[in-house]
Biopython code that builds the backbone (N, CA, C, O; Angstrom):
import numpy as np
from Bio.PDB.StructureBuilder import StructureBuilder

atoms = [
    (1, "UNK", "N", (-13.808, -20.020, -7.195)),
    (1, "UNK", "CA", (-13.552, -20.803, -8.387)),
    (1, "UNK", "C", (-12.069, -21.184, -8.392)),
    (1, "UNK", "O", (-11.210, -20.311, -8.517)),
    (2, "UNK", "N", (-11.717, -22.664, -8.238)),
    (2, "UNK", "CA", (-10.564, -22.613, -8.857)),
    (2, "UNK", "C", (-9.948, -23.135, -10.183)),
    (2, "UNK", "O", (-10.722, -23.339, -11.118)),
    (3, "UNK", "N", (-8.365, -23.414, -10.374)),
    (3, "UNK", "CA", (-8.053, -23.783, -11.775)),
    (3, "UNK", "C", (-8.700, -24.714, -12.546)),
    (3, "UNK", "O", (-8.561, -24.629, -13.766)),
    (4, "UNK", "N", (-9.686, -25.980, -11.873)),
    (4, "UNK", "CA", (-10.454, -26.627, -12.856)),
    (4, "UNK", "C", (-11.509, -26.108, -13.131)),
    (4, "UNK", "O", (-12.091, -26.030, -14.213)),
    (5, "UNK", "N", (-11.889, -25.579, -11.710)),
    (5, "UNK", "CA", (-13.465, -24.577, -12.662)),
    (5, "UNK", "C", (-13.670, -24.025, -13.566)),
    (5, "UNK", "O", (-14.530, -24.106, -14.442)),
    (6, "UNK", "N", (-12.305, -23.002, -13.262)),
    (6, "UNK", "CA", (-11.921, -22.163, -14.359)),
    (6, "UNK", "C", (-12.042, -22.359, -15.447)),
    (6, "UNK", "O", (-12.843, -21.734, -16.143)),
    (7, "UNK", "N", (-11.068, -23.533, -15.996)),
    (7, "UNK", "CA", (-11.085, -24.495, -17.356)),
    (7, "UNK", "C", (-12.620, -24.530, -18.001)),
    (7, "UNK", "O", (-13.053, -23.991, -19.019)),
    (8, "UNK", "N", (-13.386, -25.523, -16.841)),
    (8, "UNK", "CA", (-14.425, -25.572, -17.327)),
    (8, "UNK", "C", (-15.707, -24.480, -17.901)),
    (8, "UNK", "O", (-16.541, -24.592, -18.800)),
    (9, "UNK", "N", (-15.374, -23.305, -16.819)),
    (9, "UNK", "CA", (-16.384, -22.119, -17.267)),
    (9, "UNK", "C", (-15.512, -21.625, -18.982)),
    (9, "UNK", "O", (-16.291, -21.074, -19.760)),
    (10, "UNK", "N", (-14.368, -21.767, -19.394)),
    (10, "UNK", "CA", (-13.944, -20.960, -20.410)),
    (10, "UNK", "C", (-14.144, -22.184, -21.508)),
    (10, "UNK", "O", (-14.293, -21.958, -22.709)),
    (11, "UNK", "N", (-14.129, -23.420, -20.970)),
    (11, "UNK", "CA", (-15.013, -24.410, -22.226)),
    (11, "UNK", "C", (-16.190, -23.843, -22.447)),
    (11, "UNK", "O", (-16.791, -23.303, -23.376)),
    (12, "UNK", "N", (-16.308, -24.040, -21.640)),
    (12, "UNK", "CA", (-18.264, -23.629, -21.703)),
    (12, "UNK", "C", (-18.455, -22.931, -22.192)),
    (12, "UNK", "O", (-19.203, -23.149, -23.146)),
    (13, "UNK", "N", (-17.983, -21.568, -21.988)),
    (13, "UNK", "CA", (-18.173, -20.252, -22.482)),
    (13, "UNK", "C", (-17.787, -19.844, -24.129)),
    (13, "UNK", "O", (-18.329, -18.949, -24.778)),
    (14, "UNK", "N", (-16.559, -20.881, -24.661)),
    (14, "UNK", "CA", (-15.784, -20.718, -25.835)),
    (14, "UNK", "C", (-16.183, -22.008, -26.509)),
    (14, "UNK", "O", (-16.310, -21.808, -27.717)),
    (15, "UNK", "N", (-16.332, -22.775, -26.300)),
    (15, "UNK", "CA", (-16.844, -24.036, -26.890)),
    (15, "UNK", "C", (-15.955, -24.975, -27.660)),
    (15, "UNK", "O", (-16.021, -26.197, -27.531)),
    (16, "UNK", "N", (-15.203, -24.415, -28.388)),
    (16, "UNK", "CA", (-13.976, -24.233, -29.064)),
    (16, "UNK", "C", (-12.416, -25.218, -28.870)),
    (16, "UNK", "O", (-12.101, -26.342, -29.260)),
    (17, "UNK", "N", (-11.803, -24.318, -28.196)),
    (17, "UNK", "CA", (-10.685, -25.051, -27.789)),
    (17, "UNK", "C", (-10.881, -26.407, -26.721)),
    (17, "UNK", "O", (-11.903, -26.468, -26.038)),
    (18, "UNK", "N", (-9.934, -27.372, -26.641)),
    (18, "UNK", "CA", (-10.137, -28.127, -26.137)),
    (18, "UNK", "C", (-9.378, -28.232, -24.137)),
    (18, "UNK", "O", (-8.314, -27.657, -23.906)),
    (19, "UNK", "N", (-9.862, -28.734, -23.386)),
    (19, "UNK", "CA", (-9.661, -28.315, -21.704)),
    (19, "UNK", "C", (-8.111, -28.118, -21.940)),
    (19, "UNK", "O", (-7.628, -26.999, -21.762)),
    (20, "UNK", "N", (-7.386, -29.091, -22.304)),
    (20, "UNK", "CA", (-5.481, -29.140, -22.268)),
    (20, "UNK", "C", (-4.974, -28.016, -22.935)),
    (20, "UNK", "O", (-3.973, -27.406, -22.560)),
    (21, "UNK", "N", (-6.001, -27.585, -24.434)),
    (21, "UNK", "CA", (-5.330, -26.610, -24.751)),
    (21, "UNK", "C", (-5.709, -25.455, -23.703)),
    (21, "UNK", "O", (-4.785, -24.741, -23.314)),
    (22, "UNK", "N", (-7.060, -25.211, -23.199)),
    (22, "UNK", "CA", (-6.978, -23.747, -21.999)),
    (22, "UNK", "C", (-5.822, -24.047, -20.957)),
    (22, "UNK", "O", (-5.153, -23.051, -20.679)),
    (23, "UNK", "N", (-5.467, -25.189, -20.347)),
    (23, "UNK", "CA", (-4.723, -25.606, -19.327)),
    (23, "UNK", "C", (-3.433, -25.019, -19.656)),
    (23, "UNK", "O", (-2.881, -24.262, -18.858)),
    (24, "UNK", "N", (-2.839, -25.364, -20.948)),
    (24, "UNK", "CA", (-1.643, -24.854, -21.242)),
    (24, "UNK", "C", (-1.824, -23.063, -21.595)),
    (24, "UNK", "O", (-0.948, -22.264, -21.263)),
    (25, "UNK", "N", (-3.073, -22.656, -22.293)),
    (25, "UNK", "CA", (-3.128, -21.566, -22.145)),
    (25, "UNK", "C", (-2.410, -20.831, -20.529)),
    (25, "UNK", "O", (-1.363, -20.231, -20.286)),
    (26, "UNK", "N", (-3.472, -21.215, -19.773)),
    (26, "UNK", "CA", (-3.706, -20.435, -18.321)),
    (26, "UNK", "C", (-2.198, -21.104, -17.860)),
    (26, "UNK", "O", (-1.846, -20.758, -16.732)),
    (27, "UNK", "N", (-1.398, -21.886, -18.482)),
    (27, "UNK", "CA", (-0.082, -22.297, -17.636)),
    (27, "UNK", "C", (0.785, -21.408, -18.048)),
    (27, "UNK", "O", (1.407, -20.935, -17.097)),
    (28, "UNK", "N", (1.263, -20.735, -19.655)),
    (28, "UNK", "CA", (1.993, -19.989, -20.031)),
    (28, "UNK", "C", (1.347, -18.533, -19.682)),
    (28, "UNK", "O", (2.097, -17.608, -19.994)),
    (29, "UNK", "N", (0.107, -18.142, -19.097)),
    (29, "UNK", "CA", (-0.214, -16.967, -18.549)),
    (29, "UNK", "C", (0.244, -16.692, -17.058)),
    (29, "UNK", "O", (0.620, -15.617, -16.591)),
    (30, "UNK", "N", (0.159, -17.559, -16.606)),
    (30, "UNK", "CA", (0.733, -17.433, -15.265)),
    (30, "UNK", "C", (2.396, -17.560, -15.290)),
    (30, "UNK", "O", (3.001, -17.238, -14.268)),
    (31, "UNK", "N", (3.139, -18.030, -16.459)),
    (31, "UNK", "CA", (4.459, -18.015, -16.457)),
    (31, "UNK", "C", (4.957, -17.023, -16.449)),
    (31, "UNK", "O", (5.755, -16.630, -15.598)),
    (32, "UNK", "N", (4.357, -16.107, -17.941)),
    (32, "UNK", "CA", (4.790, -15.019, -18.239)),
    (32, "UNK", "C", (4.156, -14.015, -17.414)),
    (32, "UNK", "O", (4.867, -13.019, -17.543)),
    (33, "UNK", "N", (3.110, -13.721, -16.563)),
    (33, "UNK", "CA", (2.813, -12.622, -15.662)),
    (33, "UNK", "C", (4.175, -12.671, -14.428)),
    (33, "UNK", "O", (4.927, -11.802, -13.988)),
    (34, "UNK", "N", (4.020, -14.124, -14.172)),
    (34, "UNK", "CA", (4.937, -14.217, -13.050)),
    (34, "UNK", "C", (6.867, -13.390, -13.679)),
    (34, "UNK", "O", (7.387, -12.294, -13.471)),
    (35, "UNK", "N", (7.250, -14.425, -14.323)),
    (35, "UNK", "CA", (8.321, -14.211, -14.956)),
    (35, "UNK", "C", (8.893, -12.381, -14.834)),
    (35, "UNK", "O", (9.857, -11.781, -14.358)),
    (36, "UNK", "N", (7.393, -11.976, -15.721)),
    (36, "UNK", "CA", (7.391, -10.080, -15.899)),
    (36, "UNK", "C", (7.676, -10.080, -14.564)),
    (36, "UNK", "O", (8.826, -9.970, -14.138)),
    (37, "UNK", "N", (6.567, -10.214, -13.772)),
    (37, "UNK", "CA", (7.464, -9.167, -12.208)),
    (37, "UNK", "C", (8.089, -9.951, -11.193)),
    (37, "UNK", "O", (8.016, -9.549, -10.031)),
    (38, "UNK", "N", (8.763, -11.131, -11.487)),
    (38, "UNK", "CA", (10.639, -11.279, -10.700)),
    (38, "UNK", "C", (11.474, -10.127, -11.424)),
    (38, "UNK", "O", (12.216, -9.470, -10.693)),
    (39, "UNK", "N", (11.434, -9.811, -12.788)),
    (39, "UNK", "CA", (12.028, -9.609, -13.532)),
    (39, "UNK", "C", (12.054, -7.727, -13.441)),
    (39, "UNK", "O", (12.722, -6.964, -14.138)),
    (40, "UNK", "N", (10.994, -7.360, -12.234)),
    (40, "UNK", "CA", (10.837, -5.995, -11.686)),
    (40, "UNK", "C", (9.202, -5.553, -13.160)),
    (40, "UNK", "O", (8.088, -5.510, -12.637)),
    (41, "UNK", "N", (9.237, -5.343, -14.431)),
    (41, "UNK", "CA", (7.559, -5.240, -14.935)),
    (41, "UNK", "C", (6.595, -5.460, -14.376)),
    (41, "UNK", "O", (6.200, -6.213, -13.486)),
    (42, "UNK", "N", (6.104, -4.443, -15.215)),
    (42, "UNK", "CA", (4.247, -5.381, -14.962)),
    (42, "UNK", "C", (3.383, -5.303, -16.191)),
    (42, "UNK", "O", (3.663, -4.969, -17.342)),
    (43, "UNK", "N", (2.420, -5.642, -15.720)),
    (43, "UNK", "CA", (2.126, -6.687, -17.277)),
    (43, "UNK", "C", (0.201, -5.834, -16.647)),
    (43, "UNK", "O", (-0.411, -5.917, -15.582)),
    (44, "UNK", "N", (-0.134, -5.049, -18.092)),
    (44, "UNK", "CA", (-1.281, -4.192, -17.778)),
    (44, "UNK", "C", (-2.080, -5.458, -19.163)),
    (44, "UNK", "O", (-1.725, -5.986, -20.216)),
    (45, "UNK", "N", (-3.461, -5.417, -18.148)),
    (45, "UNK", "CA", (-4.154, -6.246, -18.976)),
    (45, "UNK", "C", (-5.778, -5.163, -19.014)),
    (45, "UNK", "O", (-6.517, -5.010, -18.041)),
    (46, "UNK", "N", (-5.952, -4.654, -20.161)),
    (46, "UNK", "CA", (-7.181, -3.696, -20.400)),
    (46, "UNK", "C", (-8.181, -3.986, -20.340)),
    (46, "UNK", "O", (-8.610, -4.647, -21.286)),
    (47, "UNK", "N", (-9.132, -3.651, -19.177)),
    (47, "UNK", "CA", (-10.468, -4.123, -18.752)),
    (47, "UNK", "C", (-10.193, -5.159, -17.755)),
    (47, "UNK", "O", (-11.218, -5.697, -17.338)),
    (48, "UNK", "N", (-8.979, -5.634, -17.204)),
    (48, "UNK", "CA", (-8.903, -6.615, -15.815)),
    (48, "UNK", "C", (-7.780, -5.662, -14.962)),
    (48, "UNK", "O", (-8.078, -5.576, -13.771)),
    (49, "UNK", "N", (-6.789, -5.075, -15.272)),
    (49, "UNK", "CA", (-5.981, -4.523, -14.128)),
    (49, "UNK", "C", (-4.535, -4.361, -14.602)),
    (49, "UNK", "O", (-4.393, -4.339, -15.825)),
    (50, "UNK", "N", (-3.455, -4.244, -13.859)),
    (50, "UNK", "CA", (-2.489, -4.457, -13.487)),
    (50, "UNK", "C", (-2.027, -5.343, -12.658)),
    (50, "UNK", "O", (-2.568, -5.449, -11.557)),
    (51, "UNK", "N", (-0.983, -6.128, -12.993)),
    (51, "UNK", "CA", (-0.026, -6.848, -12.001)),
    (51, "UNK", "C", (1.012, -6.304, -12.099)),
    (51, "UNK", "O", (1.528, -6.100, -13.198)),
    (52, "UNK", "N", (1.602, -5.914, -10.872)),
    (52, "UNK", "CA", (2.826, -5.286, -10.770)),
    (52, "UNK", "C", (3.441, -5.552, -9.529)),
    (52, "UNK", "O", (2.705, -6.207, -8.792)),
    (53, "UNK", "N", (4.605, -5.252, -9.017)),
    (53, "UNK", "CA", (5.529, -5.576, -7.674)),
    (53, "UNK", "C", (5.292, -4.113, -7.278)),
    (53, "UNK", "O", (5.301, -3.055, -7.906)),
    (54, "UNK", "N", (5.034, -4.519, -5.752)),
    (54, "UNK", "CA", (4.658, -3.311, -4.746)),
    (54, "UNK", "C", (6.095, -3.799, -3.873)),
    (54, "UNK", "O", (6.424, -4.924, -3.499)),
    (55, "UNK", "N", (6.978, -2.120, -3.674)),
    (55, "UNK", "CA", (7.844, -2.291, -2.838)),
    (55, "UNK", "C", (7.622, -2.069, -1.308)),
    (55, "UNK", "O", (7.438, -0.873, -1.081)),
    (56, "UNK", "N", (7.583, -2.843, -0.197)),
    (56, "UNK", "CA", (6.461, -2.778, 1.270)),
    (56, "UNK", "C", (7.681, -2.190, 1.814)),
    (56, "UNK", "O", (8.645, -2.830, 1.393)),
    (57, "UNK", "N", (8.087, -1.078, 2.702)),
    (57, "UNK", "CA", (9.295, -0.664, 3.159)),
    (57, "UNK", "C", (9.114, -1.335, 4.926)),
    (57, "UNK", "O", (8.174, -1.712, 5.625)),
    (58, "UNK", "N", (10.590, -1.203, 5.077)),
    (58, "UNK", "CA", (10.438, -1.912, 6.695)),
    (58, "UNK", "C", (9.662, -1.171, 7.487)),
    (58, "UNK", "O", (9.259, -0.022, 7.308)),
    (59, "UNK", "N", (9.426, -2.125, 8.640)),
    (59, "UNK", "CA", (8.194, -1.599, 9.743)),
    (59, "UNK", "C", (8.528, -2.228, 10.572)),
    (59, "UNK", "O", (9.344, -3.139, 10.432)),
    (60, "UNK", "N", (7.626, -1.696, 12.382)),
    (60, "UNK", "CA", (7.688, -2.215, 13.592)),
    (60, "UNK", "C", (6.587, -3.385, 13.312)),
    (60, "UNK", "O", (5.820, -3.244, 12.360)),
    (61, "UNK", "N", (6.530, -4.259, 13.941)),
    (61, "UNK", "CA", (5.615, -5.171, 14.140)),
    (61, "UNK", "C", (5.445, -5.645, 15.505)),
    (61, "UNK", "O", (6.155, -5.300, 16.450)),
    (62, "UNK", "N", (4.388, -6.521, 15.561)),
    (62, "UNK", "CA", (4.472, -7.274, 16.978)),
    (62, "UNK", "C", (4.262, -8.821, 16.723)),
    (62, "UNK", "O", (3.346, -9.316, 16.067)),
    (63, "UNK", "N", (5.644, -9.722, 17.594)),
    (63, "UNK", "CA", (4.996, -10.677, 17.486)),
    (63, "UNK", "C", (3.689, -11.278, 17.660)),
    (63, "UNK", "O", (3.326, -11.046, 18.813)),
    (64, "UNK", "N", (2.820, -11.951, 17.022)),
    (64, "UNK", "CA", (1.675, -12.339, 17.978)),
    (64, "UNK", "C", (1.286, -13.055, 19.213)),
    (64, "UNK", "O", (0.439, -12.846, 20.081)),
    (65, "UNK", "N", (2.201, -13.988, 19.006)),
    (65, "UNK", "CA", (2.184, -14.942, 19.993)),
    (65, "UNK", "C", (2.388, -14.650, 21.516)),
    (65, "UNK", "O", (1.779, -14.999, 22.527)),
    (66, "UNK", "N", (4.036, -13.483, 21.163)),
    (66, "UNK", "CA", (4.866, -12.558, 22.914)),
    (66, "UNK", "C", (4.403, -11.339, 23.196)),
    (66, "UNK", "O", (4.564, -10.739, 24.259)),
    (67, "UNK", "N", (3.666, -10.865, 21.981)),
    (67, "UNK", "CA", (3.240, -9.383, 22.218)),
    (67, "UNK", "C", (4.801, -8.616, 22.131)),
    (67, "UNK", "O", (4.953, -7.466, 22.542)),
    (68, "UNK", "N", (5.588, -9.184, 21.716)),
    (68, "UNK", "CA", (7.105, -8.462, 22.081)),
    (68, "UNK", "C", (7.596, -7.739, 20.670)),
    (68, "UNK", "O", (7.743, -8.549, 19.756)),
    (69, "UNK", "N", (7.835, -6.560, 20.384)),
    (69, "UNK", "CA", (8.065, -5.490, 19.163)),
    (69, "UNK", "C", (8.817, -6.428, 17.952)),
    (69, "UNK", "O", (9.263, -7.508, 18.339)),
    (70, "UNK", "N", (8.973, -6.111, 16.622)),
    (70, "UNK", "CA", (10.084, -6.863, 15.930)),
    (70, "UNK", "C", (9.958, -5.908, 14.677)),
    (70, "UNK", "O", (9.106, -5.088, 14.337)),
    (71, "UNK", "N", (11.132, -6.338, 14.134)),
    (71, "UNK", "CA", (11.063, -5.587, 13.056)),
    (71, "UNK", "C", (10.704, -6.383, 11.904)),
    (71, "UNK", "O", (10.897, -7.597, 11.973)),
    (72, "UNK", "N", (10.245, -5.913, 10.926)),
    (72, "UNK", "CA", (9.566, -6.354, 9.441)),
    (72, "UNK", "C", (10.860, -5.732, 8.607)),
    (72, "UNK", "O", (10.974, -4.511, 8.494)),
    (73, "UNK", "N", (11.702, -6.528, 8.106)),
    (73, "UNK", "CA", (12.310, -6.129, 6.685)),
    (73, "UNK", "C", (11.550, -5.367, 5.704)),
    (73, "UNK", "O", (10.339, -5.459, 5.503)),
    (74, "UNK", "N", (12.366, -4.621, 5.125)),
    (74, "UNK", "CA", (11.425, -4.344, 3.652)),
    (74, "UNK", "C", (11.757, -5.273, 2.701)),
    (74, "UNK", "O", (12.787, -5.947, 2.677)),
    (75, "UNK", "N", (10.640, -5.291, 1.734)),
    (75, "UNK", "CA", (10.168, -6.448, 0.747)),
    (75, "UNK", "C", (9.761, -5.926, -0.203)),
    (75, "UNK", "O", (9.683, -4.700, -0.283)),
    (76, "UNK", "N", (9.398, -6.749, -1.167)),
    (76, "UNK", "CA", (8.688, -6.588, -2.324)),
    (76, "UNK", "C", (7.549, -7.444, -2.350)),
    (76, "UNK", "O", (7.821, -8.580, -1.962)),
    (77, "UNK", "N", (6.241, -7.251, -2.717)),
    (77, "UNK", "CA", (5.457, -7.999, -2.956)),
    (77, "UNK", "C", (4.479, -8.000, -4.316)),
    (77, "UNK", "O", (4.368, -7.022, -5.055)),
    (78, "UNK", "N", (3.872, -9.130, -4.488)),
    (78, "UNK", "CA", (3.090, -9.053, -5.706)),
    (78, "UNK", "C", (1.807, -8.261, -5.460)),
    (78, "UNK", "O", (1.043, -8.466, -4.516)),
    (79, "UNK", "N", (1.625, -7.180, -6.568)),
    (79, "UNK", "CA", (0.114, -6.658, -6.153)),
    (79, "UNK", "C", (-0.570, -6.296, -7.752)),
    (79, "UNK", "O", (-0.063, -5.843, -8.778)),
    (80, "UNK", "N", (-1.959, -6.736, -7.397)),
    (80, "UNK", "CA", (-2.828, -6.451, -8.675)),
    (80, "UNK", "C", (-3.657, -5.511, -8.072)),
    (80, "UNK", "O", (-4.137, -5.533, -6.939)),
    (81, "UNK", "N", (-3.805, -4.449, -9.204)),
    (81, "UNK", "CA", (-4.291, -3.305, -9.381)),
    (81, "UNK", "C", (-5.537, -3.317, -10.629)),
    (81, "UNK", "O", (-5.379, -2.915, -11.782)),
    (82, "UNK", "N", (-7.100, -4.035, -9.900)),
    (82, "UNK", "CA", (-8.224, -3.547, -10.723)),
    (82, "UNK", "C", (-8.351, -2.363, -11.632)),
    (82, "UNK", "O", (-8.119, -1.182, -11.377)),
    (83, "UNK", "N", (-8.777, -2.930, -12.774)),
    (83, "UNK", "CA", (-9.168, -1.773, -13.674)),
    (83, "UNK", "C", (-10.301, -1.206, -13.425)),
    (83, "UNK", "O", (-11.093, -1.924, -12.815)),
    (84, "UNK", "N", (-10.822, 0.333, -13.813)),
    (84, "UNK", "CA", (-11.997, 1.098, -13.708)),
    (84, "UNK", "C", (-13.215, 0.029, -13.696)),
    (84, "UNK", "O", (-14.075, -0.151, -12.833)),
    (85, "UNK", "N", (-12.980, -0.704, -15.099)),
    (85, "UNK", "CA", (-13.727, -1.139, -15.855)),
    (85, "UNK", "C", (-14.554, -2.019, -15.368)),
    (85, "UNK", "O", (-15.772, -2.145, -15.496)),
    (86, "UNK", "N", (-13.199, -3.051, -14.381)),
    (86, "UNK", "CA", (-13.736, -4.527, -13.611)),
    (86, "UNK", "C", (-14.272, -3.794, -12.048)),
    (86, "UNK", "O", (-15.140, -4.233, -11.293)),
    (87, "UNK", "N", (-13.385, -2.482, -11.879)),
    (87, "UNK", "CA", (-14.238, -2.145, -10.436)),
    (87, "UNK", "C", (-16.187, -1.917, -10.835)),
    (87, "UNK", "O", (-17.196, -2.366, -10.293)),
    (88, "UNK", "N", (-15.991, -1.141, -11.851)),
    (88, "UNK", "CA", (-17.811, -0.821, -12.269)),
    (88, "UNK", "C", (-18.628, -2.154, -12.426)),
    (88, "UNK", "O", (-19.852, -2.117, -12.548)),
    (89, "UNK", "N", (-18.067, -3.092, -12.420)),
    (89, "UNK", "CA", (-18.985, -4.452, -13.187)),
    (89, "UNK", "C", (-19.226, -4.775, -11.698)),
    (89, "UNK", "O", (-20.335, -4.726, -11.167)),
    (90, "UNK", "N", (-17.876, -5.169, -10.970)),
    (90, "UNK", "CA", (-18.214, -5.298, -9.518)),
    (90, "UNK", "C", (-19.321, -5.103, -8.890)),
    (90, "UNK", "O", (-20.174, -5.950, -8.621)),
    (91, "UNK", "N", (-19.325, -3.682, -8.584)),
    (91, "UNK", "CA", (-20.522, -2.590, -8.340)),
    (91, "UNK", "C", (-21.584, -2.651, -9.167)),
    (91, "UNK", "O", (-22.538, -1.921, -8.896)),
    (92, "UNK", "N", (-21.629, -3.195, -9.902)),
    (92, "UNK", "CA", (-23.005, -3.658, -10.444)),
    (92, "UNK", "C", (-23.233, -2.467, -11.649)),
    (92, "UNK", "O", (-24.416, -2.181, -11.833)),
    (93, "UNK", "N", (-22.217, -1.728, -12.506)),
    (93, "UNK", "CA", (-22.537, -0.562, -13.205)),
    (93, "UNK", "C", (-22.178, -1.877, -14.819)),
    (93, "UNK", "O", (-21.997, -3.078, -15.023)),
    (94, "UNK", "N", (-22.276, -0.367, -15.681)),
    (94, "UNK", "CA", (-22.529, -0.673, -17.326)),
    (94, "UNK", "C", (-21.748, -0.912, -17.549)),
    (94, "UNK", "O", (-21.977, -1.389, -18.661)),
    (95, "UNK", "N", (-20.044, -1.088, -17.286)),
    (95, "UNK", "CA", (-19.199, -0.693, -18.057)),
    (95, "UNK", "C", (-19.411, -2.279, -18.850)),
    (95, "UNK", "O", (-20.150, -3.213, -18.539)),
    (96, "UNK", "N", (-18.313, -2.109, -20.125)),
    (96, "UNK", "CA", (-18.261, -3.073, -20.734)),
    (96, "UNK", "C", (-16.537, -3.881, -21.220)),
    (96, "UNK", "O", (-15.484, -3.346, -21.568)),
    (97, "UNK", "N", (-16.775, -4.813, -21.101)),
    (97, "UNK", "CA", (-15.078, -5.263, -20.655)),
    (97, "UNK", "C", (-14.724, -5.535, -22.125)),
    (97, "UNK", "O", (-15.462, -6.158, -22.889)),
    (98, "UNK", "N", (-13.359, -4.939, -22.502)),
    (98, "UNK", "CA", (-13.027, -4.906, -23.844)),
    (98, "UNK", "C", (-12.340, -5.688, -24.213)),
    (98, "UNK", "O", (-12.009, -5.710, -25.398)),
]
sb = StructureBuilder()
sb.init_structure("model")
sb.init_model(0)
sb.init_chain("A")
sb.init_seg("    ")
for serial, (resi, resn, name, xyz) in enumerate(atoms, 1):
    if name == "N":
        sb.init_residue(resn, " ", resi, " ")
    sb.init_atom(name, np.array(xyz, "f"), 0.0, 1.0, " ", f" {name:<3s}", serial, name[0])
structure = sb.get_structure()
């Protein structure tokens, strides 16, 4: 699914608001998730997960191409962390998303 689908399944689903207003919704959600973790936060959303910055520490690597060793800097990266809630629905269990 992507961002227009999206739109459209949460019309559908809400009936309500109009597509520009979800658009700007889902635009200031992605601002402020993003924003929180440059900013080092994370932003816990109950019954979908966590987004938070995972710190990746340096490593050996191999190029692919030479097969020849290299090193990987350490980094930071973006990582979301499923809730209980959304792993059980996954799996096909009861839970119920709040």
């Amino acid at each position: 699914m992507n961002k227009a689908e999206l739109i459209e399944a949460i019309a559908a689903a809400d009936g309500t608001p109009s597509k520009s207003e979800i658009r700007a919704v889902l635009n200031a959600l992605q601002f402020v998730i993003t924003e929180e973790l440059v900013h080092g936060g994370e932003v816990r959303w109950q019954g979908l997960g966590t987004f938070e910055v995972a710190d990746l520490k340096a490593r050996k690597g191999t190029n692919p191409k030479t097969g020849e060793p290299t090193e990987v800097p350490a980094r930071k990266a973006p990582k979301f962390r499923p809730s209980e809630v959304l792993k059980d629905k996954v799996r096909g269990g009861a839970g119920g998303l709040a």
